[in-house]
C-alpha positions as CSV (number, residue, x, y, z in Angstrom):
1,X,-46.7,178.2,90.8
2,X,-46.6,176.1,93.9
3,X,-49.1,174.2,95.8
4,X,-50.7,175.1,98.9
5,X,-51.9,172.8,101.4
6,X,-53.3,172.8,104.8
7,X,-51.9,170.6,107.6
8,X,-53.3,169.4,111.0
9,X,-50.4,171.1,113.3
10,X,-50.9,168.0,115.2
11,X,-50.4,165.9,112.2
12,X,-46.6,168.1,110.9
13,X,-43.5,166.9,112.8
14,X,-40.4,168.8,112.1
15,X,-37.1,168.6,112.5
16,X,-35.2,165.8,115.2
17,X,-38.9,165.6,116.6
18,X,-39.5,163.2,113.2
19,X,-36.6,161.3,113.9
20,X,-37.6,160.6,117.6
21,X,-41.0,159.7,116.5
22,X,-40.0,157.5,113.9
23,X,-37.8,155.8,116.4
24,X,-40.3,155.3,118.9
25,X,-42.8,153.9,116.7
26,X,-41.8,150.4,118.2
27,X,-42.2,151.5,121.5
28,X,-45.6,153.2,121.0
29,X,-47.0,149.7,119.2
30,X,-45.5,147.5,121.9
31,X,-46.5,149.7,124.6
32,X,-50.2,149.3,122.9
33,X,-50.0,145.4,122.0
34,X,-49.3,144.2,125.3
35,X,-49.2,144.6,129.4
36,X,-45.6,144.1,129.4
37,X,-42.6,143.5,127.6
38,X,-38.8,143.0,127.0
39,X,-36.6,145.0,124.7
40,X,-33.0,143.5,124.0
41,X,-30.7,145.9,122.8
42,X,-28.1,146.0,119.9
43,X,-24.5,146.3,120.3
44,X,-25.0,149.8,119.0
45,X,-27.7,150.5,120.9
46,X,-27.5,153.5,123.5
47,X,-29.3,151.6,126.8
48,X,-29.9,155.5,127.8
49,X,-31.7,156.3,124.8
50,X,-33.5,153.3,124.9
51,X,-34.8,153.8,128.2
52,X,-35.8,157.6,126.8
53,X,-37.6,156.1,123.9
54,X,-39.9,154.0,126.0
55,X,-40.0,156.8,128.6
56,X,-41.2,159.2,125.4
57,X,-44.0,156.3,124.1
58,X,-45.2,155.8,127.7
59,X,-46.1,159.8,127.3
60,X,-47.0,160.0,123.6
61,X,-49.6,157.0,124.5
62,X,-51.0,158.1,128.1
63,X,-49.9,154.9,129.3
64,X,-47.7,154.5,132.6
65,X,-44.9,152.4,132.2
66,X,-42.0,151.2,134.6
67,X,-39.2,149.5,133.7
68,X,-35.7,148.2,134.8
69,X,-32.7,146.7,133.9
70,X,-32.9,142.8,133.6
71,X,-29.2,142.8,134.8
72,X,-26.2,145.1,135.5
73,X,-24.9,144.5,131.6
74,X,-27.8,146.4,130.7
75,X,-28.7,144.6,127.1
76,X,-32.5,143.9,127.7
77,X,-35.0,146.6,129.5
78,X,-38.1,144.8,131.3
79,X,-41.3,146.9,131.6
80,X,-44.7,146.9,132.7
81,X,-47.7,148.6,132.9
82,X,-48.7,150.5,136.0
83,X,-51.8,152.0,137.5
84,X,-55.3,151.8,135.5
């Protein structure tokens, strides 16, 4: 017979949404650990989806972030964080 448990909602991520969140774990704690920040990117790394990532953690946390480009080649993002 199987086992029944009850979840928190908010605590049950499904689908891609566990794969984002695992992603931006590192955003979320960096976003957390300090005022600002640099994030150099992989060859691999998609500089879109890195900006979306920190976009996504600036959110999840309720802390307002801006960020840009340190040059055109676009392998480290600066940020910062704005307002209160």
């Amino acid at each position: 017979m199987p086992k029944f448990q009850k979840l928190d909602p908010n605590q049950v991520v499904l689908g891609r949404g566990r794969s984002n969140a695992l992603k931006r774990r590192p955003f979320v704690d960096a976003i957390r650990a300090a005022h600002a920040g640099r994030i150099e990117l992989d060859k691999d790394d998609d500089p879109a989806a890195m900006k979306r990532l920190l976009r996504q953690a600036s959110k999840e946390t309720g802390i307002k972030v801006r960020s840009s480009w340190e040059d055109e080649s676009r392998t480290a993002l600066l940020w910062k964080r704005v307002g209160a």
